[in-house]
N, CA and C atoms as a LAMMPS dump frame, in Angstrom:
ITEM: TIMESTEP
0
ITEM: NUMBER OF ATOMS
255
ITEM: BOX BOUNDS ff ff ff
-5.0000000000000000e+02 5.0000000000000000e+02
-5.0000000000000000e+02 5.0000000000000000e+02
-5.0000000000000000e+02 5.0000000000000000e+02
ITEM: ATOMS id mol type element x y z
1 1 1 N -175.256 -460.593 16.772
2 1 2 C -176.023 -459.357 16.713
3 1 3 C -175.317 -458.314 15.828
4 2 1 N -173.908 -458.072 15.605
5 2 2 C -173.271 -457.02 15.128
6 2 3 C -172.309 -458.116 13.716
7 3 1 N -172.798 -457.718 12.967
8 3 2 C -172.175 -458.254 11.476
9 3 3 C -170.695 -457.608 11.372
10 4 1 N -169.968 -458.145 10.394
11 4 2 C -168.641 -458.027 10.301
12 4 3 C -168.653 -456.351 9.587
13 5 1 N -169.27 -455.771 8.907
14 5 2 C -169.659 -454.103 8.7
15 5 3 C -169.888 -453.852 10.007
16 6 1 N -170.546 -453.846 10.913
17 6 2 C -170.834 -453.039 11.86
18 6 3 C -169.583 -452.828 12.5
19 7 1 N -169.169 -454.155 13.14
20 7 2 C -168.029 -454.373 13.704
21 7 3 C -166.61 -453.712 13.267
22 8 1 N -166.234 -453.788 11.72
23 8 2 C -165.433 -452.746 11.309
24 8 3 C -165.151 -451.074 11.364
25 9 1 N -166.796 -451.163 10.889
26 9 2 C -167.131 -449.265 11.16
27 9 3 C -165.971 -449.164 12.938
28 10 1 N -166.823 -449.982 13.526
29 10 2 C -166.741 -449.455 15.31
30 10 3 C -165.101 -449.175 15.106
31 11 1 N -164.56 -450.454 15.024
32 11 2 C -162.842 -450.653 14.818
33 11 3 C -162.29 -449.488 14.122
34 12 1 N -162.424 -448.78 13.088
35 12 2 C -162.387 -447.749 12.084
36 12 3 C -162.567 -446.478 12.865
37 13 1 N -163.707 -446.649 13.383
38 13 2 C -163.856 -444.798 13.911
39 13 3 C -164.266 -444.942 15.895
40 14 1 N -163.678 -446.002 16.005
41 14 2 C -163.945 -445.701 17.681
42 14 3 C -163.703 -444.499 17.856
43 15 1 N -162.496 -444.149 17.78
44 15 2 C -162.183 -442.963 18.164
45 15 3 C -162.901 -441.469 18.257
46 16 1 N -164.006 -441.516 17.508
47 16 2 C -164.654 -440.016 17.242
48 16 3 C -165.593 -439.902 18.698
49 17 1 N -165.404 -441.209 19.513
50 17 2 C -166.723 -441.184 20.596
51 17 3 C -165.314 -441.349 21.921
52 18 1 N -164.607 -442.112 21.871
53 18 2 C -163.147 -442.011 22.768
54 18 3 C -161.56 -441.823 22.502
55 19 1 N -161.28 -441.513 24.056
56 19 2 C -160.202 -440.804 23.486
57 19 3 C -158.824 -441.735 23.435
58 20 1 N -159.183 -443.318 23.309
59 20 2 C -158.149 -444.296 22.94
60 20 3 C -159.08 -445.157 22.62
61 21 1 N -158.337 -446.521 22.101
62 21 2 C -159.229 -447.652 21.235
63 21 3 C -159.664 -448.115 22.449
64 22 1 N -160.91 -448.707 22.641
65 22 2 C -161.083 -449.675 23.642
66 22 3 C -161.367 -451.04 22.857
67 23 1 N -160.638 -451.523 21.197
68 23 2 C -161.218 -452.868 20.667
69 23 3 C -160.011 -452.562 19.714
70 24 1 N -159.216 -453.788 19.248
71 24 2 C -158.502 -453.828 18.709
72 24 3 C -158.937 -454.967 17.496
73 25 1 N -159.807 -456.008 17.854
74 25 2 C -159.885 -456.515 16.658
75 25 3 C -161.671 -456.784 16.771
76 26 1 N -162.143 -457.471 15.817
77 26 2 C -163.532 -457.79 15.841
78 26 3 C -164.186 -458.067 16.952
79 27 1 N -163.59 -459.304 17.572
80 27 2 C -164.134 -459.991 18.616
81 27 3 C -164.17 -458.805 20.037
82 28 1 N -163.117 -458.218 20.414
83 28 2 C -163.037 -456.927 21.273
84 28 3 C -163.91 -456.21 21.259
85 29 1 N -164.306 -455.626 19.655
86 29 2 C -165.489 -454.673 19.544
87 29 3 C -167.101 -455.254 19.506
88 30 1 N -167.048 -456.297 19.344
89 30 2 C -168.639 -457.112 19.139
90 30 3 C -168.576 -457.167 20.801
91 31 1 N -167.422 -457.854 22.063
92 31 2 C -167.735 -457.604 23.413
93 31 3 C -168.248 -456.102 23.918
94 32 1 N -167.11 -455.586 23.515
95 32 2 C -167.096 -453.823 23.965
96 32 3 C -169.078 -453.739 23.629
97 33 1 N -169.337 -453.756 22.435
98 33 2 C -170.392 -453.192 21.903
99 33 3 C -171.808 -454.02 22.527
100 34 1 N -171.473 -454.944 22.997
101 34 2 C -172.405 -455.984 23.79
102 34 3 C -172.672 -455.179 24.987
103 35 1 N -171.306 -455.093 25.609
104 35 2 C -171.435 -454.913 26.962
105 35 3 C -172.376 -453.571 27.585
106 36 1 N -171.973 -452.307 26.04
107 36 2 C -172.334 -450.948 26.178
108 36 3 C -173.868 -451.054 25.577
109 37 1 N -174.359 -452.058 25.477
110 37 2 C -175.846 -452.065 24.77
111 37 3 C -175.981 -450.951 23.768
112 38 1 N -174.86 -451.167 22.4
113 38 2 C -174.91 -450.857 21.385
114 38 3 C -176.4 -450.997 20.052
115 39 1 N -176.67 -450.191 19.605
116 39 2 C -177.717 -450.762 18.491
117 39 3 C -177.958 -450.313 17.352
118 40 1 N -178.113 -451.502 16.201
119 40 2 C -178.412 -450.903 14.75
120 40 3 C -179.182 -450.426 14.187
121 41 1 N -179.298 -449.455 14.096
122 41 2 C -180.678 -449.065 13.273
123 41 3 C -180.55 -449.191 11.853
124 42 1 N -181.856 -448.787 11.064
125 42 2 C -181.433 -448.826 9.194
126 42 3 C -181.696 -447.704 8.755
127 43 1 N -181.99 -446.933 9.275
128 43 2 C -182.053 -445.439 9.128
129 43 3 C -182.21 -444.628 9.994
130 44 1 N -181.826 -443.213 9.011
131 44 2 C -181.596 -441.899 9.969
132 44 3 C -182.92 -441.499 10.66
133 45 1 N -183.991 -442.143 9.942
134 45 2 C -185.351 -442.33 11.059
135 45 3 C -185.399 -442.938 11.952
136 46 1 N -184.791 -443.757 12.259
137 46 2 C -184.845 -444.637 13.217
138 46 3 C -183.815 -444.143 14.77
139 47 1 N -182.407 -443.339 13.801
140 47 2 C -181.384 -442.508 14.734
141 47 3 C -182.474 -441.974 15.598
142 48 1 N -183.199 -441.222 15.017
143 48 2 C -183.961 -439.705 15.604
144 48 3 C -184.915 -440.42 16.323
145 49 1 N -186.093 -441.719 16.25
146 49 2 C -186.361 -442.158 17.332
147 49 3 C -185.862 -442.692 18.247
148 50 1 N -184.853 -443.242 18.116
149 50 2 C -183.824 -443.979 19.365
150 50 3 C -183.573 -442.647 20.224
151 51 1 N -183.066 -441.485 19.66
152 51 2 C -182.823 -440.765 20.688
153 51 3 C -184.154 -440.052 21.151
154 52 1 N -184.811 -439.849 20.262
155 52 2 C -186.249 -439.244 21.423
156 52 3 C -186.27 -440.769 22.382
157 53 1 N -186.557 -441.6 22.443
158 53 2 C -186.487 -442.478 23.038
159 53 3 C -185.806 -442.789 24.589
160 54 1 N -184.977 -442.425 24.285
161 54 2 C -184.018 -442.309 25.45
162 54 3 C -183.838 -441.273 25.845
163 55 1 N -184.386 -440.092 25.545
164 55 2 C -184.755 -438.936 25.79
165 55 3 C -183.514 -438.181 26.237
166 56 1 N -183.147 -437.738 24.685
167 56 2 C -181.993 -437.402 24.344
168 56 3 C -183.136 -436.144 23.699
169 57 1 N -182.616 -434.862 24.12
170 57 2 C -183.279 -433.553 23.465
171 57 3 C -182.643 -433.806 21.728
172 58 1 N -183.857 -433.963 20.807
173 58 2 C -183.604 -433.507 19.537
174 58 3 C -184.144 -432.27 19.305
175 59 1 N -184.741 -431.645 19.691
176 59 2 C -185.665 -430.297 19.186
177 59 3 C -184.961 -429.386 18.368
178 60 1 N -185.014 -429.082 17.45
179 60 2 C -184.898 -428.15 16.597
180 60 3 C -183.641 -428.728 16.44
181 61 1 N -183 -430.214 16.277
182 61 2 C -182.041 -430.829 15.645
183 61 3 C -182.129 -430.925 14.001
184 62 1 N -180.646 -430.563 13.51
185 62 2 C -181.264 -431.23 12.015
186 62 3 C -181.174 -432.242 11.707
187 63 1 N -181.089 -433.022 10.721
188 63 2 C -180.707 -433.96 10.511
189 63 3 C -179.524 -434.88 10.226
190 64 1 N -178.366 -433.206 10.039
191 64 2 C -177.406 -433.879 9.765
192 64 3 C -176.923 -433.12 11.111
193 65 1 N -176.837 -432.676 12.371
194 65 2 C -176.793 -432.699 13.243
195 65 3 C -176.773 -433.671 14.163
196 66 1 N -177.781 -434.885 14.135
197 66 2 C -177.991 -436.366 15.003
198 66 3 C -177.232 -436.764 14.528
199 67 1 N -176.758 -436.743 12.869
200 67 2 C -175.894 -437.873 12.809
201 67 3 C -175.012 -437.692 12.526
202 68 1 N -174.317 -435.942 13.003
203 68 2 C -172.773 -435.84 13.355
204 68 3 C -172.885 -436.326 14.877
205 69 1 N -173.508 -436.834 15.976
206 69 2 C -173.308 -436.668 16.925
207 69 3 C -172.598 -437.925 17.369
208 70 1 N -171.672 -437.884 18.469
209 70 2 C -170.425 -438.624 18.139
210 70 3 C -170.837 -439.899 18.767
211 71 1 N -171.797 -440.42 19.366
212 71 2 C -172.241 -441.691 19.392
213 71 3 C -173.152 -442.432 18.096
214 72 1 N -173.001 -441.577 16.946
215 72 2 C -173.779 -442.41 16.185
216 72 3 C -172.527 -442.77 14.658
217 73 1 N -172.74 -443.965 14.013
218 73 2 C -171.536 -444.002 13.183
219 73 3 C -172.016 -444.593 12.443
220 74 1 N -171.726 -444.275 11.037
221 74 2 C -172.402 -444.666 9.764
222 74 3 C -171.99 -445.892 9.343
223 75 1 N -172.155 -447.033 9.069
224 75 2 C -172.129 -448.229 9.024
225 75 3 C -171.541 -448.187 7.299
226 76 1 N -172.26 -447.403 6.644
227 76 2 C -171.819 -447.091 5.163
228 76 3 C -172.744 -447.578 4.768
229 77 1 N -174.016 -448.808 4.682
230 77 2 C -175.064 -449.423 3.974
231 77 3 C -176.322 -448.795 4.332
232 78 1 N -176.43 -447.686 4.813
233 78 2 C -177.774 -447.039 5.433
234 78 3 C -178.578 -447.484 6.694
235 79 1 N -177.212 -448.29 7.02
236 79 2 C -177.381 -448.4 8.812
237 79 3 C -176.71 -447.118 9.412
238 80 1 N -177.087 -447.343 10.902
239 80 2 C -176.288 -446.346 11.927
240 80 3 C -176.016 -447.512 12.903
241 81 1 N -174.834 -447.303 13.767
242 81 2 C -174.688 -448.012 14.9
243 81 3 C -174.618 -446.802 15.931
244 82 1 N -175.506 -447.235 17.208
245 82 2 C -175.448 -446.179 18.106
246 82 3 C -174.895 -446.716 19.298
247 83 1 N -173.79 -445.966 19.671
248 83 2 C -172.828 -446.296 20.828
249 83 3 C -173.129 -445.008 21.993
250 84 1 N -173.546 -445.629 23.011
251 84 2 C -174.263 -444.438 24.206
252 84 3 C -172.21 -444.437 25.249
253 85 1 N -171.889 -443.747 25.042
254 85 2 C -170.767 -443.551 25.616
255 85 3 C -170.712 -443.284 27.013
């Protein structure tokens, strides 16, 4: 489910969502990210429905607001991975 990009991003910037690593190498973070029902989206459209979705208040969010928010992490290819902490 989580490609070797996704999996790096997580490894790379866990930290902006906790306050120690909980994954030290790939396999750690593809469990970790299993377990937390992690998900990819392919765009910042897709961020903003996941969280209306789960009914996460966006209202009068901007756009670059959702996707400073520290469960969401830029994959770098115009994915997001969203980690519900």
């Amino acid at each position: 489910m989580f490609d070797e990009k996704v999996l790096q991003c997580f490894l790379d910037h866990q930290m902006q969502l906790y306050p120690e690593p909980v994954a030290e190498n790939p396999k750690e973070a593809e469990e970790f990210l299993e377990e937390c029902m992690a998900v990819v989206v392919n765009s910042v459209k897709e961020v903003w429905e996941f969280f209306e979705e789960e009914g996460i208040d966006t209202e009068g969010a901007s756009q670059e607001e959702i996707l400073e928010a520290e469960e969401v992490f830029a994959v770098g290819d115009g994915r997001y991975l969203i980690v519900e902490g």
